[in-house]
C-alpha positions as CSV (number, residue, x, y, z in Angstrom):
1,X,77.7,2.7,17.8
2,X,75.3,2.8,14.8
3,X,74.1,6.0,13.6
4,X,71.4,7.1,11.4
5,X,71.4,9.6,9.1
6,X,68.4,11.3,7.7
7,X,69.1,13.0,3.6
8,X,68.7,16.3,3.2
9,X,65.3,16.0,1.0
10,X,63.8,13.5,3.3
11,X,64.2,16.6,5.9
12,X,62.5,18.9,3.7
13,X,59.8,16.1,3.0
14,X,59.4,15.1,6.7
15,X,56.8,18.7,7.6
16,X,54.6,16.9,5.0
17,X,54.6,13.6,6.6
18,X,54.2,14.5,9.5
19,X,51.0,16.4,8.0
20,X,49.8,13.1,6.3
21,X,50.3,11.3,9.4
22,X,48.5,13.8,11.9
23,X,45.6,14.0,9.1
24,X,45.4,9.8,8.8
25,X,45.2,9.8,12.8
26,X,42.4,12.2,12.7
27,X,40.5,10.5,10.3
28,X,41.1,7.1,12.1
29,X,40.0,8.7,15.2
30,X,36.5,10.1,13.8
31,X,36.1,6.7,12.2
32,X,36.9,4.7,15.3
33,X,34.1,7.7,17.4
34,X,31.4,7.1,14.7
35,X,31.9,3.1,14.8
36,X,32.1,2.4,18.8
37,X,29.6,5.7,19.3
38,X,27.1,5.3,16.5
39,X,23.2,6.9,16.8
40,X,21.3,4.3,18.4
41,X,18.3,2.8,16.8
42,X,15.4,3.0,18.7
43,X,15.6,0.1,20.6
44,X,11.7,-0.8,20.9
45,X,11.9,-1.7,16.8
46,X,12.2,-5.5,16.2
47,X,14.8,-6.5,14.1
48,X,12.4,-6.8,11.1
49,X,12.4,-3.2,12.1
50,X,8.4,-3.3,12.1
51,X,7.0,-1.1,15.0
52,X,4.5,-3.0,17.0
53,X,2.6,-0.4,18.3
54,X,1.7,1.1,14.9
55,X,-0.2,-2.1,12.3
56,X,-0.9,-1.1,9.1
57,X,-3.8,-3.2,8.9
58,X,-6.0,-4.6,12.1
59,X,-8.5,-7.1,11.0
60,X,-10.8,-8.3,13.9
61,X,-13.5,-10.8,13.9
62,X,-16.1,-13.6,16.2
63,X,-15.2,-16.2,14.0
64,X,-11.6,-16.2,12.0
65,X,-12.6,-19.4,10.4
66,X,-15.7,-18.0,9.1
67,X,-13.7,-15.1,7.3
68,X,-12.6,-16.7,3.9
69,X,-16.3,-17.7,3.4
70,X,-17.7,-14.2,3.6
71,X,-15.0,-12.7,1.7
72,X,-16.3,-15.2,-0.8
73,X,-19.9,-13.9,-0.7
74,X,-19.2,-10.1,-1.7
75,X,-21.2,-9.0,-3.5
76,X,-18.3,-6.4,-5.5
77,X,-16.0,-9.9,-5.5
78,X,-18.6,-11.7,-7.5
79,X,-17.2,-14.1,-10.3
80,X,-13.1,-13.0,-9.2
81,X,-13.2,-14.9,-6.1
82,X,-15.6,-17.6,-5.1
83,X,-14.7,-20.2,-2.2
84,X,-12.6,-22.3,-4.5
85,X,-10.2,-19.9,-4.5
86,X,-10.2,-18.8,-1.2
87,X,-10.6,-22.7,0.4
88,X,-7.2,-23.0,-1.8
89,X,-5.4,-22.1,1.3
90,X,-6.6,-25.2,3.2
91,X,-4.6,-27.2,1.4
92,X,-1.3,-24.2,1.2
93,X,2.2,-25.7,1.6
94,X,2.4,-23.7,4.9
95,X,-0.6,-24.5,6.8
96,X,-0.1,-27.9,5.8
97,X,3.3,-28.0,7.1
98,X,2.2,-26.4,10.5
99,X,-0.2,-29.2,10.8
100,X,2.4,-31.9,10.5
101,X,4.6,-30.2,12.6
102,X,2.2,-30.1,15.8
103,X,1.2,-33.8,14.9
104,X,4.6,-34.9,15.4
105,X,4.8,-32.3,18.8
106,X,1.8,-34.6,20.0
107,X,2.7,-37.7,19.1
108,X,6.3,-37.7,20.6
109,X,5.4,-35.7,23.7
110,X,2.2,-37.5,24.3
111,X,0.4,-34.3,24.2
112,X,-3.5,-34.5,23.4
113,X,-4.2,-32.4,20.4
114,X,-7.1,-33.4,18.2
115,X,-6.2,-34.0,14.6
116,X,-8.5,-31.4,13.9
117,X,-6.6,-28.9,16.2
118,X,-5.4,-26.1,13.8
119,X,-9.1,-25.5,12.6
120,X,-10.4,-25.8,16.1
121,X,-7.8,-23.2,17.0
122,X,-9.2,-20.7,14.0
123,X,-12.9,-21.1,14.8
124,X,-13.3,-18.4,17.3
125,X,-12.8,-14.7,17.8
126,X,-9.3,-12.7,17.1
127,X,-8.0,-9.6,16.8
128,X,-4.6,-9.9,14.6
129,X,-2.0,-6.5,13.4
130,X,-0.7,-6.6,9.8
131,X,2.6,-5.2,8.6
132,X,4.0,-4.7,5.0
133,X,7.6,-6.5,4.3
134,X,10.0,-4.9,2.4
135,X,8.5,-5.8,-0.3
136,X,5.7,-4.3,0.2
137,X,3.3,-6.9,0.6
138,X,1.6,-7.7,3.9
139,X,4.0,-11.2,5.5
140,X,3.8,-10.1,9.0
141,X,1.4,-10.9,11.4
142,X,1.0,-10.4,15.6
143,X,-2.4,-12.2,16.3
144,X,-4.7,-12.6,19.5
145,X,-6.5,-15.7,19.9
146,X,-9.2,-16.3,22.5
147,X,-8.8,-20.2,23.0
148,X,-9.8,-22.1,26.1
149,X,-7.9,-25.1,24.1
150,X,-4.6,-23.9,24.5
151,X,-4.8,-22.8,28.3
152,X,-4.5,-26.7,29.6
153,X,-1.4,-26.8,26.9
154,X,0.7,-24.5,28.8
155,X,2.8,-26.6,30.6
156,X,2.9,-29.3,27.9
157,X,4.6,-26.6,26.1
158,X,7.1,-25.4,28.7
159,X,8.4,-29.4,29.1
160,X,8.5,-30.3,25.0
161,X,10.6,-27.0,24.8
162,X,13.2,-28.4,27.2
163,X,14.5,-30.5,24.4
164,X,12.4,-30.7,21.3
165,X,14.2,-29.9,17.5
166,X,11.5,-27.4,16.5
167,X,10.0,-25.7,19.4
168,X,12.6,-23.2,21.0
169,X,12.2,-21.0,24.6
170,X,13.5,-17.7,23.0
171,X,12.1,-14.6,25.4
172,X,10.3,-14.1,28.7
173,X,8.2,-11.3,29.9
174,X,5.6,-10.5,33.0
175,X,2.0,-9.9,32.6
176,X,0.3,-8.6,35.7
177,X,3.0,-10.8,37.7
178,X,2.9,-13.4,36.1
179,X,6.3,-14.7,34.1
180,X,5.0,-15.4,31.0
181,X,7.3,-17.7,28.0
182,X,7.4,-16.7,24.3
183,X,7.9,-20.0,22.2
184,X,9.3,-20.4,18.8
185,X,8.3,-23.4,16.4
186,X,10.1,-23.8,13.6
187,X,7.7,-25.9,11.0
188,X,9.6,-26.4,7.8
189,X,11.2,-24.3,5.1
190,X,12.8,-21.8,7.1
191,X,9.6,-20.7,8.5
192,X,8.7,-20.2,12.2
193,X,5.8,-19.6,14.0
194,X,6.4,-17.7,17.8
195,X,3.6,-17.7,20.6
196,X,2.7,-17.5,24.0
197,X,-0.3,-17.6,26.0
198,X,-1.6,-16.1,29.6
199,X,-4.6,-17.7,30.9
200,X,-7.5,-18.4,27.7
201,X,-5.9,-15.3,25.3
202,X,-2.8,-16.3,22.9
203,X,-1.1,-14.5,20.9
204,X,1.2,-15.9,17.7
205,X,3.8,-13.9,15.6
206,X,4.1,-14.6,11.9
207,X,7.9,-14.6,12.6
208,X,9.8,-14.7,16.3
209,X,11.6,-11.6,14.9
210,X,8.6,-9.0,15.0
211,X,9.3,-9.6,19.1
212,X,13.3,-9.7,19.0
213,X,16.1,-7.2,18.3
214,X,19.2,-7.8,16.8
215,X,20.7,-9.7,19.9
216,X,17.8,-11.9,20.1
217,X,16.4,-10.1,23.3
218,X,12.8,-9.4,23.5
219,X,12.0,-5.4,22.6
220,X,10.4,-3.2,24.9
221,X,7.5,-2.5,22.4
222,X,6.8,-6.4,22.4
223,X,6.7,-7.0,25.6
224,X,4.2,-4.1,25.9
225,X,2.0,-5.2,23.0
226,X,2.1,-8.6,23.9
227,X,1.3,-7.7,27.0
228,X,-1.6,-5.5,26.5
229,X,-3.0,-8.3,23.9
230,X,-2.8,-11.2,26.5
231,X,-4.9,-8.9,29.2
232,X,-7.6,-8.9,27.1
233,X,-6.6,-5.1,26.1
234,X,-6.9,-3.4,22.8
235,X,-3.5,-1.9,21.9
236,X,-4.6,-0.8,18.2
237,X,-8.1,0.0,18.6
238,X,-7.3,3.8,18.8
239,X,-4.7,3.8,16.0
240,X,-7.2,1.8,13.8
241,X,-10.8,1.9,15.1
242,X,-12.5,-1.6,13.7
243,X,-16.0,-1.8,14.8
244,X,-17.4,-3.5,17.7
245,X,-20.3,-4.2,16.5
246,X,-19.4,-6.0,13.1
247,X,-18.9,-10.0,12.8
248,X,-15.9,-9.0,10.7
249,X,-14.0,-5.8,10.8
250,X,-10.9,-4.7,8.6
251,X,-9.1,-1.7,8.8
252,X,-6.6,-0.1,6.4
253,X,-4.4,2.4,7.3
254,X,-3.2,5.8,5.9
255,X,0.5,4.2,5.0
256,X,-0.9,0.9,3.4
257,X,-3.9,2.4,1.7
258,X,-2.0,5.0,0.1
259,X,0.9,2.5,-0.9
260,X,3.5,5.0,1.1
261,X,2.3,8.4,-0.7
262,X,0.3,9.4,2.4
263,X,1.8,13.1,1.6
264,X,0.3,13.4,-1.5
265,X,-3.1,12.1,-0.2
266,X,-3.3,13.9,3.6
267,X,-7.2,13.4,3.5
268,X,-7.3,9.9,3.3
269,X,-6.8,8.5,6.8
270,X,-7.8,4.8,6.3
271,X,-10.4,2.5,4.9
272,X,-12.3,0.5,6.4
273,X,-14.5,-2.8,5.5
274,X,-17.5,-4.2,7.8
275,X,-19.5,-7.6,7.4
276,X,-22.8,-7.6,9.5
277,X,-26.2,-9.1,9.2
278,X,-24.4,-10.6,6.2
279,X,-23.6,-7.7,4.2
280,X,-20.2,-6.0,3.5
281,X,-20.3,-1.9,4.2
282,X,-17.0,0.1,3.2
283,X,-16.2,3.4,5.2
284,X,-13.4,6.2,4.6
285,X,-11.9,7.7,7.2
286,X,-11.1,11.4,6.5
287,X,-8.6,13.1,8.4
288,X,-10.8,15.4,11.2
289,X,-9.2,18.6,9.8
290,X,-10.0,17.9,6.3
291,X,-13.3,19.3,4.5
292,X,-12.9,17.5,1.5
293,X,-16.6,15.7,1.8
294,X,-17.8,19.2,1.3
295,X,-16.2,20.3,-1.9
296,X,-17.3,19.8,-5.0
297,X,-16.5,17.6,-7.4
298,X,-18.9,17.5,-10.5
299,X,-17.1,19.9,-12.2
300,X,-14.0,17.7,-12.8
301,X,-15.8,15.2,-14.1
302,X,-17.1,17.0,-16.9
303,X,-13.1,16.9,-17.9
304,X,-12.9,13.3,-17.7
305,X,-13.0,11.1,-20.8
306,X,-16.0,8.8,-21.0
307,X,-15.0,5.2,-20.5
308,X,-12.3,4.9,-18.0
309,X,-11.6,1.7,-16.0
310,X,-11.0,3.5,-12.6
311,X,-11.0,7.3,-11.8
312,X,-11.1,9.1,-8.7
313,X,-11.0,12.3,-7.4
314,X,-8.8,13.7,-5.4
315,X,-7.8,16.7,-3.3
316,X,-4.3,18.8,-3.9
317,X,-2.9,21.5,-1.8
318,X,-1.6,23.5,-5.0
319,X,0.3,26.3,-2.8
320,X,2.4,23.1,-1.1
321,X,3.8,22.4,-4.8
322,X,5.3,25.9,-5.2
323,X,8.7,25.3,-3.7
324,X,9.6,22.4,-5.6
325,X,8.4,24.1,-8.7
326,X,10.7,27.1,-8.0
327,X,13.6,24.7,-7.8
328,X,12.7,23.9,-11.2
329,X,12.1,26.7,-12.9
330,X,13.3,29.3,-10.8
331,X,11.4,32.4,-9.1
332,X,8.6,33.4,-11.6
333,X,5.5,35.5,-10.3
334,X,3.2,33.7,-12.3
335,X,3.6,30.4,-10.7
336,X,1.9,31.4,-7.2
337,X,-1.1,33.0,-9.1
338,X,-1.4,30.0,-11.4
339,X,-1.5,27.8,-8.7
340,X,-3.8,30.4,-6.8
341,X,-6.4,29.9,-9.7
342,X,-6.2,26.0,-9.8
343,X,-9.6,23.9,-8.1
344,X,-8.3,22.3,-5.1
345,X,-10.1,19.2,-6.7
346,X,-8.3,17.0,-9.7
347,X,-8.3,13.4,-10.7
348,X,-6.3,10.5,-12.1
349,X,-7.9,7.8,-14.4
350,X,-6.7,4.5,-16.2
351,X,-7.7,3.4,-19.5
352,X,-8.0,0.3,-20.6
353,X,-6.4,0.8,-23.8
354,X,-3.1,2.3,-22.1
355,X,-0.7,0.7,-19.2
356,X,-0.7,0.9,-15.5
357,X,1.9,3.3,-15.6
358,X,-0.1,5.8,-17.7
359,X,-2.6,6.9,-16.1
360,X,-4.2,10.9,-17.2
361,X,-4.3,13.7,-14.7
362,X,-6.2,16.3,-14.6
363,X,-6.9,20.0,-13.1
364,X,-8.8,22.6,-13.5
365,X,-9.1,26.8,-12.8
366,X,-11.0,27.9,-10.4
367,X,-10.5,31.7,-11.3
368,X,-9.3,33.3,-14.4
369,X,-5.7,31.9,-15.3
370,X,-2.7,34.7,-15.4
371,X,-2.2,35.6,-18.8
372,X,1.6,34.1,-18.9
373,X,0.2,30.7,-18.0
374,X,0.6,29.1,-21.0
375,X,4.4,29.9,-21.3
376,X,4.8,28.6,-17.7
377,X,3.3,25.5,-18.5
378,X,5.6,25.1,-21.7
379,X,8.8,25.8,-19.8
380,X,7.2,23.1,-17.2
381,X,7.6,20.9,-19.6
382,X,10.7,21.6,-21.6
383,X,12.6,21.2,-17.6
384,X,10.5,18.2,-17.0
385,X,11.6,16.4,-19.7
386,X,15.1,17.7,-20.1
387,X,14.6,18.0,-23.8
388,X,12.6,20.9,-25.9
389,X,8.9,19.8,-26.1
390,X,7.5,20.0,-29.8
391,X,5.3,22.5,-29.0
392,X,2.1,22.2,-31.0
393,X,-1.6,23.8,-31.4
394,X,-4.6,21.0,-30.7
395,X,-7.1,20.5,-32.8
396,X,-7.9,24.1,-32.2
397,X,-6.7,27.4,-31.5
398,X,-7.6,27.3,-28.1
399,X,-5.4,24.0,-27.0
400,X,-2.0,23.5,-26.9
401,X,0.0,20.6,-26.4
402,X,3.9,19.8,-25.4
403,X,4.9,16.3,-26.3
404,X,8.0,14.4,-26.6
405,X,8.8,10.7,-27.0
406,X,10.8,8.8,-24.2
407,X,11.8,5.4,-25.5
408,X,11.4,2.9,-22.5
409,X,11.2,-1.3,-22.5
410,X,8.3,-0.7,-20.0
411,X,6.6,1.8,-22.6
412,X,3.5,1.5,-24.8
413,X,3.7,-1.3,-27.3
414,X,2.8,0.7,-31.1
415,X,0.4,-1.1,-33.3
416,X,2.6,-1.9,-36.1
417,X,5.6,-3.1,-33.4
418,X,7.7,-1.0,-33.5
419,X,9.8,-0.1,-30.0
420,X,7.9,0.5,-27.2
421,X,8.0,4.0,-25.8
422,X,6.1,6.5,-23.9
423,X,5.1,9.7,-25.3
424,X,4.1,12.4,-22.3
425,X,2.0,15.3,-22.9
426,X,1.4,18.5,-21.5
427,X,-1.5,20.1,-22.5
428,X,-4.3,23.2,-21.5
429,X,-7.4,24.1,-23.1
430,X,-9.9,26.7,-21.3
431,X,-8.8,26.2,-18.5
432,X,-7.8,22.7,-17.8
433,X,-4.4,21.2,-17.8
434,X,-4.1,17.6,-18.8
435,X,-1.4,15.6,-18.4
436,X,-0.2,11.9,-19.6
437,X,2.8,9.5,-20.3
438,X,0.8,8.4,-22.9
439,X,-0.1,11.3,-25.3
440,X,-3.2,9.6,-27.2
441,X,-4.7,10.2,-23.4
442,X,-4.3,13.8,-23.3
443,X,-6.0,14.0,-27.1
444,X,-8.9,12.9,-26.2
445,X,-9.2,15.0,-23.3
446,X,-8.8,18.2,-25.7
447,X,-11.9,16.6,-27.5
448,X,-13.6,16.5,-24.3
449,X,-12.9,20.0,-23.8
450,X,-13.9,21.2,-27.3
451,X,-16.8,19.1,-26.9
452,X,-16.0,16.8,-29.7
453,X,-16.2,13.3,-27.3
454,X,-18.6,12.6,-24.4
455,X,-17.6,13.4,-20.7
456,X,-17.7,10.7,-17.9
457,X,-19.7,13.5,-15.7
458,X,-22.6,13.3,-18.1
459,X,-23.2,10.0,-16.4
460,X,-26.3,9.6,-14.3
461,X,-24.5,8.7,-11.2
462,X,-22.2,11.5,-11.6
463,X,-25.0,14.3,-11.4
464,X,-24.3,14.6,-7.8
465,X,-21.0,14.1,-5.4
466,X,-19.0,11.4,-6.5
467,X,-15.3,10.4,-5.7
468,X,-14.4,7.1,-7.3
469,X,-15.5,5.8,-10.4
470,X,-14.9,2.1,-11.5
471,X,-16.2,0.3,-14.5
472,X,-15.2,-3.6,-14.1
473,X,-15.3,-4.6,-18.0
474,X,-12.7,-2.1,-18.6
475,X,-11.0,-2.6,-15.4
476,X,-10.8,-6.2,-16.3
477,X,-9.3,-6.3,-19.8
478,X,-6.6,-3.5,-18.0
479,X,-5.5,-5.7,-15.5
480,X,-5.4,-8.7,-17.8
481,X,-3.6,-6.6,-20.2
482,X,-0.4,-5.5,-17.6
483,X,-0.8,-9.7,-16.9
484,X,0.1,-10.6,-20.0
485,X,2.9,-7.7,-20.2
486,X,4.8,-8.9,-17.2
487,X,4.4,-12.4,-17.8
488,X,7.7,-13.4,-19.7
489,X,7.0,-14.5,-23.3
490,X,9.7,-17.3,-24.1
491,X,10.0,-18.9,-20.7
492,X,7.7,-20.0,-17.9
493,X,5.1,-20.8,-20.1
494,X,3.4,-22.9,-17.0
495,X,2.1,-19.3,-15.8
496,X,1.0,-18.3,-18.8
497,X,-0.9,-21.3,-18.9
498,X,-2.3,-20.7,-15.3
499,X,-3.6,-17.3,-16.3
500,X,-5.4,-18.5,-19.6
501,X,-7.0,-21.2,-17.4
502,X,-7.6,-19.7,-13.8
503,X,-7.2,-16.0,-14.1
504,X,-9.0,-14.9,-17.4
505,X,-12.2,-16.7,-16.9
506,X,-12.4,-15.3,-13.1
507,X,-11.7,-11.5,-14.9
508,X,-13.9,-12.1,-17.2
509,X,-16.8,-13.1,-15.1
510,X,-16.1,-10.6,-12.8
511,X,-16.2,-7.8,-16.0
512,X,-20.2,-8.9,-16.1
513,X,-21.1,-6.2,-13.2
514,X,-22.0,-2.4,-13.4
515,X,-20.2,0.2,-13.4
516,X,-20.3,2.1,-10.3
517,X,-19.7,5.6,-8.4
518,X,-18.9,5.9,-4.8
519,X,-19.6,8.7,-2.9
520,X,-18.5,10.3,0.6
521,X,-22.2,11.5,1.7
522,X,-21.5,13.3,4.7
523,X,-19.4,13.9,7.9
524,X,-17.4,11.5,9.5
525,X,-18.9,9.7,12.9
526,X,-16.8,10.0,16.3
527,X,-14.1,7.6,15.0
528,X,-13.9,9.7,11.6
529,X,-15.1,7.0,9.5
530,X,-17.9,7.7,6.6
531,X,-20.3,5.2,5.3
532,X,-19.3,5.2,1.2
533,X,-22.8,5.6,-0.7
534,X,-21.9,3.2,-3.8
535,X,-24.5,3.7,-6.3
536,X,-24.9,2.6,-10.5
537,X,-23.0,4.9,-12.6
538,X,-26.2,4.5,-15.2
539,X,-29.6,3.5,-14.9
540,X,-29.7,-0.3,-14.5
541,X,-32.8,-1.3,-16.8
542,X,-34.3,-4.8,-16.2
């Protein structure tokens, strides 16, 4: 008989062991829970994870085809787009590619399309939902067609997708009782096109995975979308109200328009951009419990530096910015009466002489200020910037200023060339508190204020209510500027080459127009949207 023995310090050892076993086995069994019992998604998201039920955009129109050309014909557009640019995308890689694909479809399955087929198939009403990818720009499309055309190619479709290369049978759903088939074409280049049709309306995804979750199964939010859309219904209509009266109608909503700050903007509640009787007419849709078209906004333009490329207006809830001050600076009973005294009204404006990134805000009292403001705002900036501010008088005794420099490869280039930094400022004068990553910003702002420099408000078109100013000669040598900076200098010269020749003549022709004011004129109509009233910012002599 073997035996085993067991040492003496192994025994005294084997309580801890035992521990570190019983403790691994725990862990293993709340790792094993979380894995084979983890939250479930909701199960209606595709597995682009876009929610159907919610676009971001909606445009519909009588006449798809017809859209690029009255684009073209804006008025605001004039010089930066003209139908050479816009009929570019006849000839795109894509479309072309598409076409080939449902030329070979017809010529190996005998089907009768015309060779003109794709533009046939554009040249009627539609009603199509936008998403945003990831990166953030808008890829993903779910669109309605109303096409007689198609209805006679229904069963072509179901026989060619028995055994064709490039069009698939990948989901099936019922639209009152009928079993309708979702199709998937794949047309070159790892793209694919996925439709389906019921009767003369046809709908076609930008990608087969808006409709399908990760197990390739249709979602429950498709097959109600898609289902709504091929009755003839009008699944977005209440989400984003486009006009029914309009040849075209396109609608922007909160998430898109506001580039995912919606918190920061609760007012805003889309956009949206009608073409009838040959004209284009913007609206804003303000959020039902907002009053913002009622305050007033003349005064904070009297704050505003003349000669800014675009400025708007904009309303805060200052008392919703007191908690994640106190985080960082800690209790202090002057911050609710500062923010108290603050004008619900402020505004954010970009110079042409500064970056993107850049931009000057501004704020003004309403009331009297407490008399510890000042020493609030300094410690706001000393925390900000995690480095003491060189505190400083303006160019009077009235002004202060808080600066600091922040080197950054994305900063301000210096005149002489040195290294490129930004330089924020912190400043109040009378009552106004400017701020900037770009300090030379915030100095002319004091000059405003000590009425050393001209105001934007004493503008004509800024005498009465006013919420977005734009000046395209300005605007235009801004944007070309951040072209030029994110354009790589050594390499790539072939887009360099493309802006000189394409892009700078079509900035600089669209620079020639007047500067202009928009205004919200009055309460919203049943759908919440307001006619904008844009007007000259000065008198236009002839």
């Amino acid at each position: 008989m073997v035996t085993l023995s067991v040492s003496p310090a192994l025994r005294q050892r084997r309580p801890w062991l035992y521990a570190c076993l019983g403790l691994l086995a725990v862990i293993l069994a709340i790792g094993a829970y979380r894995y084979w019992h983890k939250a479930p998604r909701y199960k209606g998201v595709s597995r682009l994870q876009v929610d159907l039920r919610q676009p971001e955009m909606l445009l519909a129109t009588r006449n798809l085809a017809q859209v690029p050309k009255d684009v073209a014909a804006a008025p605001i557009l004039a010089g930066l787009v003209d139908e050479q640019l816009v009929f570019h995308y006849e000839e795109d890689e894509a479309r072309l590619s598409l076409e080939g694909s449902l030329r070979r479809l017809a010529y190996e399955h005998k089907v009768g399309i015309e060779d003109r087929f794709l533009s046939m198939l554009l040249a009627g009403p539609a009603e199509i939902g936008i998403w945003r990818s990831g990166k953030g720009r808008p890829e993903h499309f779910v669109a309605r067609l109303e096409r007689g055309v198609l209805a006679r190619l229904s069963e072509a479709f179901a026989r060619i997708a028995l055994d064709d290369r490039q069009l698939k049978l990948v989901g099936k759903f019922s639209v009152a009782g009928d079993e309708i088939s979702l199709y998937a074409l794949d047309y070159g280049g790892g793209r694919q096109l996925a439709f389906a049709g019921h009767g003369e309306n046809w709908v076609f995804l930008s990608d087969p995975a808006l409709a399908l979750d990760s197990e390739g199964t249709l979602t429950g939010d498709a097959e109600t979308v898609l289902g709504e859309l091929l009755r003839g219904a009008h699944p977005w209509q209440a989400k984003l109200p486009a006009s029914v009266t309009a040849q075209h109608s396109f609608v922007i909503g909160q998430q898109a328009l506001t580039l995912g700050y919606a918190h920061f903007l609760p007012a805003l509640a889309g956009l949206r951009l009608d073409h009838a009787d040959g004209n284009w007419q913007a609206s804003l849709r303000l959020n039902q419990t907002s009053a913002t078209a009622a305050l007033d906004t003349a005064g904070i333009w009297r704050a505003v530096p003349l000669g800014a490329a675009l400025c708007t207006a904009l309303p805060v809830d200052w008392p919703a910015t007191a908690a994640p001050l106190a985080v960082l600076l800690g209790k202090d009973a002057v911050l609710p009466a500062t923010l108290a005294a603050l004008d619900p009204i402020a505004a954010v404006c970009w110079f042409a002489g500064s970056r993107l990134s850049a931009p000057l805000f501004i704020a003004r009292a309403a009331t009297a200020m407490p008399p510890d403001a000042g020493q609030l705002l300094a410690r706001l900036a000393e925390k900000s910037w995690s480095a003491k501010g060189a505190k400083a008088s303006g160019k009077d005794a009235e002004s202060q200023i808080h600066a600091v420099t922040v080197a950054s490869r994305h900063g301000i280039r210096p005149p002489d060339g040195g290294a490129r930094a930004f330089e924020p400022a912190l400043a109040w004068r009378g009552g106004l508190i400017f701020f900037s990553p770009d300090r030379r910003q915030v100095d002319t702002a004091l000059d405003v204020a000590g009425k050393r420099a001209a105001a934007l408000g004493d503008e004509p078109g800024l005498h009465g209510p006013g919420w977005l100013v734009f000046d395209p000669p300005q605007l235009a040598r801004l944007l070309r500027s951040e072209v030029q900076e994110v354009l790589p200098a050594d390499e790539e010269s072939y887009f360099r080459e493309v802006a000189r020749n394409r892009l700078w003549p079509r900035l600089d022709a669209w620079g020639q127009q007047h500067q202009a004011a928009v205004a919200v004129p009055g309460a919203g109509g049943t759908d919440g949207f307001v006619t904008l009233d844009i007007r000259p910012l000065q008198e236009i002599t002839h």
